[in-house]
N, C-alpha and C positions, 0 to 999 in steps of 0.2 A: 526487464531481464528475466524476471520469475516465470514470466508465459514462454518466455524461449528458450530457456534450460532444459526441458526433454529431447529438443532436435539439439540443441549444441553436444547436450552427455552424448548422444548417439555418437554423431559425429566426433566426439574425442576420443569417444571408448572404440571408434574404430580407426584410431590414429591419423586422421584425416588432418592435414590445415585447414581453417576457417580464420577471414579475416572477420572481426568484433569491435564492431563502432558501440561507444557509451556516451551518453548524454553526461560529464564532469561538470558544467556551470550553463547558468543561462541569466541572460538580460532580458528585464521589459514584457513585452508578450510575447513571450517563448511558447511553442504548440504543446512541447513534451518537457514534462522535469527532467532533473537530474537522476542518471539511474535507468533511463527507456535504453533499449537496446538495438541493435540491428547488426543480421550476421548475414556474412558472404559465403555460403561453403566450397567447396571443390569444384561441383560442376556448375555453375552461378545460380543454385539456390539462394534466396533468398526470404528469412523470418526476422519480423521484427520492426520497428518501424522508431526515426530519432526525429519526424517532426511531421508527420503525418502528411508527407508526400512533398513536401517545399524543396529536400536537398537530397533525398532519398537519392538519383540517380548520379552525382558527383558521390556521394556518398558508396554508392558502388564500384565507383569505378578508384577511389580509395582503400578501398580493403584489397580489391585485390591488386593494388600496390604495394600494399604492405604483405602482403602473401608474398610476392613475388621478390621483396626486398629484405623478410626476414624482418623491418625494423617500425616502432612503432611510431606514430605522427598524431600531431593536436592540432587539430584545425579550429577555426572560426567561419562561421555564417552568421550573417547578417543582411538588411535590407539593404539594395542599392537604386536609391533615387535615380541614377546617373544612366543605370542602365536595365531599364525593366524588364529585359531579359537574363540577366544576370542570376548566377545562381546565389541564394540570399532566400531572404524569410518574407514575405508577402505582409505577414501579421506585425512588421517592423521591429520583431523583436532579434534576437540574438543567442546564440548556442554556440558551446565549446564542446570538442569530440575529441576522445581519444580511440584510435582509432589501431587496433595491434593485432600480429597474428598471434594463433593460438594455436598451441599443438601440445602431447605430454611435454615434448622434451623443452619448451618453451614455457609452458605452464602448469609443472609438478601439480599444483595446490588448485587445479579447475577441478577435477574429477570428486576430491572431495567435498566441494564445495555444491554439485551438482547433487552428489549422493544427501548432503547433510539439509539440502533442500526440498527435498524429493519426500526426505522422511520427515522434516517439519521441524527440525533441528535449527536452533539460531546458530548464523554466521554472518560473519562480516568481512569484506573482502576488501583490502586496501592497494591503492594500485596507483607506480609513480605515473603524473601527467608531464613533472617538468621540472628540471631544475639538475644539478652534479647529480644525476643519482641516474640506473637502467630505467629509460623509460618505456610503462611496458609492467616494470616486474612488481611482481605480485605476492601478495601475501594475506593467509584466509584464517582467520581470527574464530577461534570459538571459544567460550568460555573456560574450558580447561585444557585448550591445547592451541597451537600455532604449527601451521605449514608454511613452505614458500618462508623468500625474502627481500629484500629490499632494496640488498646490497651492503649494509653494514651493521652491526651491531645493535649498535646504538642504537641509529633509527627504527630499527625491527622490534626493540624494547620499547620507544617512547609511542611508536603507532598502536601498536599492540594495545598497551595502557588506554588510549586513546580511543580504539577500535571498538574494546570492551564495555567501555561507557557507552558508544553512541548502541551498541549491541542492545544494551539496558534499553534504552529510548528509540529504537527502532528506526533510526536517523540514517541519513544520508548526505554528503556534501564534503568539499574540500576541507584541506586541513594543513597549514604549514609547519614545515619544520627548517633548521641547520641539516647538512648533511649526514653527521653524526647522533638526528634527532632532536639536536637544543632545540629549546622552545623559544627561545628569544630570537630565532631565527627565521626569515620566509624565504628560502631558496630554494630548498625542495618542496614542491608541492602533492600534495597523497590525497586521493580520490576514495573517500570513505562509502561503500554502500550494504547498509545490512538487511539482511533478512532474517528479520523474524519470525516465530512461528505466523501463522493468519488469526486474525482477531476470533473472537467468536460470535456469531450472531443466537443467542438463545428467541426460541419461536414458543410462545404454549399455546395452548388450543391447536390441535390437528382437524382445523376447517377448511375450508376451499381456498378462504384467503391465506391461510399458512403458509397454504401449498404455492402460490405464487409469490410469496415471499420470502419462502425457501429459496426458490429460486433464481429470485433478482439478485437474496444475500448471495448465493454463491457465484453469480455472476459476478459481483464485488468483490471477490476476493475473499468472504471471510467463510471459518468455519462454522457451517450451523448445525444446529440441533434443534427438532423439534419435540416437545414433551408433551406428553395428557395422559390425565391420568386412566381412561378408556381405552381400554387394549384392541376393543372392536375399530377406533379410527386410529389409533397410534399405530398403522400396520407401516411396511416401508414400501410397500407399492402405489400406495397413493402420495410417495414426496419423488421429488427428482433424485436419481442414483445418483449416491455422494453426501445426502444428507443423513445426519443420525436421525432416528427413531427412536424416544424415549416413553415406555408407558410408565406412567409414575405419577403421582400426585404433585402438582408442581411445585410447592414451596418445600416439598422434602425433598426433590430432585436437588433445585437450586441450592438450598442448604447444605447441600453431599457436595455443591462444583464449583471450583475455582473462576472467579470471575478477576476484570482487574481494569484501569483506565482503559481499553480500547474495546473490551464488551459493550453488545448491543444485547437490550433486552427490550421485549415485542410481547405485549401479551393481549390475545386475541381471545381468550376465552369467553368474554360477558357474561360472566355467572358468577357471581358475589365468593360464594364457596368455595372456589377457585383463585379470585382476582383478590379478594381480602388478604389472605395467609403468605400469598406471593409477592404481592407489593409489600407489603411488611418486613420478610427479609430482602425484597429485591433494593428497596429504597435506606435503608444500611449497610450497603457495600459497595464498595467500586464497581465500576460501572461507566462508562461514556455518555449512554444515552439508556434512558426507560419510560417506555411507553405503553399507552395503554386503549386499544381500539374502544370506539363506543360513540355514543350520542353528548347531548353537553348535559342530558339528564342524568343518562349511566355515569357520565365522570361526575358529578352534583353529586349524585349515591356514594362514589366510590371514596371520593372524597372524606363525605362525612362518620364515613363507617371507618377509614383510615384513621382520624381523630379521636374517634371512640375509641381506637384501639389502641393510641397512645402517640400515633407520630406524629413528630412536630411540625410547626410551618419549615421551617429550613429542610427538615427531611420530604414534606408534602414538595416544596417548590421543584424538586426534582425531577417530578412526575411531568411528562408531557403527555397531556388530552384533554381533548381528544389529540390525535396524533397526526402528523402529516404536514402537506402543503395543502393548498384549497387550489385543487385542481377538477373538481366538478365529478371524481373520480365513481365507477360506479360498480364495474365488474372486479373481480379478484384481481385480473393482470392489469387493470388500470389504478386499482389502489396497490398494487405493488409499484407501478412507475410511483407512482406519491410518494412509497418507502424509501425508494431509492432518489429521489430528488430532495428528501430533509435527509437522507445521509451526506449526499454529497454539500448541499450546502450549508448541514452543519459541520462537518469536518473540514471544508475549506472556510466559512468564513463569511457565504453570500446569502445573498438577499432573499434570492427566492421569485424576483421582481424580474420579467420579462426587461433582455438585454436592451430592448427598444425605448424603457421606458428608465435607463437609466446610466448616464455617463460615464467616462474615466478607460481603463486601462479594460480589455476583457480578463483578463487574466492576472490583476493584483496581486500586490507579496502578499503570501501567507498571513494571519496570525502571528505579530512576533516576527515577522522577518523582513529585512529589508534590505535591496542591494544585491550586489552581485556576489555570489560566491556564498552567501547564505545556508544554512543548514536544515535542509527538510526536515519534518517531521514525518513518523511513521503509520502505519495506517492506524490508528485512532479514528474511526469513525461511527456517529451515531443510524440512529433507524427513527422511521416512523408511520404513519397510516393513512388515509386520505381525509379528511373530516378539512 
């Protein structure tokens, strides 16, 4: 939803109808989580994608049903043995859509929500799938204020509450309630999805490899910054537009900036002078993942000089390095694919091990999660280097 939100704002902010399919649940080996998106606009535009091509064209021809009907609809796909042409999921897993138009006068609390993402503002958008309540209606939760509604009081107070918490935890997923909000109730059901600000990826050293790891990180999704304390390579034309440029010594950078569980820290420098003073405070503070490029000689050194200066094993085991997956990686953008291959599967969970060489579902619950209807977690994810 977050990559489609520039062409949806357009299209709101010119009063246009768009029908908007959302990924609300999924079973098994589902292609996309909860939260993907895909929009129909006016003249059969289409951004977006809710399962990476399995149901996309039913799926089109659903929105502008509901374009055309005003009224919102929760479908189910799934595989069917019975008829292999059937539309259904290949991968045998399962996916629930809610599926609604979208206009101001249908959607007061879109445009906010567009704007409050735009600028990197958390929100959280809660929206009924099903149950006595407007299915359809919406309501956009930010930490000190509420748009939109629900339909009734009640429930508009108890989601909200709700809303705010998963807001905290950058969470995604269903949520029951009674009509009037009771919690001992599951009839209405509210489709929770927030956005939070994008994590941050911290980069030091402004090397070549930086530079492609600048890059992967903001392919990923997160905020990065690159720091050194050289002002002749901390320039911004040698990172990709979008990434910060910070000349600065780096553990006095670090010590000035907010870090927190879904920070990535990446330090590329390989000069003691540099890597000492920065793992020192980098390795007491939140933090996701910290890593440290090098040989197994430079992490031996880095290691030892760490201890000397006072941190402990529980603060050392921290450290990942050398860093990465062992993928033979050798240029800058191939130890960037390495970065981005220990993010993603330290942030989901996996192996690392080629899917040839290893059984079960492709697509496993989460960490901590199990079933349907389950609660994502938010992007929390780590980095790392090629060694």
């Amino acid at each position: 939803m977050r990559d489609i939100l520039p062409v949806l704002g357009r299209w709101y902010a010119a009063g246009l109808v768009f029908g908007l399919a959302t990924v609300v649940e999924v079973s098994r080996s589902a292609p996309r989580d909860p939260g993907a998106a895909m929009a129909v606009g006016p003249d059969g535009e289409v951004v977006g994608s809710v399962s990476g091509g399995c149901v996309e064209g039913a799926v089109f021809e659903l929105a502008q049903e509901v374009v055309a009907s005003g009224e919102a609809r929760l479908e189910t796909f799934g595989y069917s043995d019975e008829d292999a042409f059937a539309v259904g999921l290949t991968c045998g897993g399962e996916i629930t859509l809610l599926v609604r138009p979208v206009t101001p006068e249908l959607d007061p609390a879109f445009g906010s929500v567009v704007d409050c993402v735009a600028a990197g503002e958390p929100v959280t958008t809660a929206t009924v799938t099903d149950g006595p309540a407007p299915r359809g209606a919406t309501l956009a939760v930010r930490p000190d204020r509420v748009s939109g509604t629900l339909g009734t009081s009640g429930l508009d107070a108890a989601v909200t509450a709700d809303a705010r918490g998963e807001l905290a935890l950058g969470a995604t997923g269903l949520r029951h309630y009674g009509p009037q909000g009771q919690r001992r109730e599951d009839s209405v059901s509210v489709f929770l999805q927030s956005f939070a600000p994008p994590p941050r990826m911290l980069v030091f050293g402004a090397i070549d490899y930086a530079a492609a790891v600048a890059r992967i990180g903001d392919f990923l999704g997160y905020r990065v910054t690159v720091c050194d304390a050289r002002p002749v390579f901390a320039t911004p034309r040698r990172f990709p537009e979008g990434v910060e440029v910070v000349a600065e010594w780096p553990h006095r950078y670090l010590k000035d900036t907010d870090t927190d569980e879904h920070t990535v820290v990446c330090v590329l420098t390989h000069d003691p002078k540099f890597d000492v003073p920065l793992l020192q405070e980098a390795l007491r503070r939140p933090a996701a993942y910290i890593g440290a490029m090098g040989s197994r000689r430079t992490h031996a050194d880095r290691a030892k000089r760490l201890a000397e200066a006072g941190l402990t094993e529980r603060e050392l085991s921290r450290l990942r390095s050398p860093v990465g997956l062992d993928l033979g990686a050798r240029t800058p953008e191939e130890v960037a694919v390495s970065v981005a291959a220990e993010i993603v599967a330290l942030r989901w969970g996996g192996t690392g091990a080629p899917l040839t060489a290893t059984e079960g579902a492709v697509h496993p619950p989460r960490p901590g999660e199990s079933g349907r209807g389950a609660v994502v977690g938010g992007p929390s994810a780590p980095g790392g280097d090629h060694r």
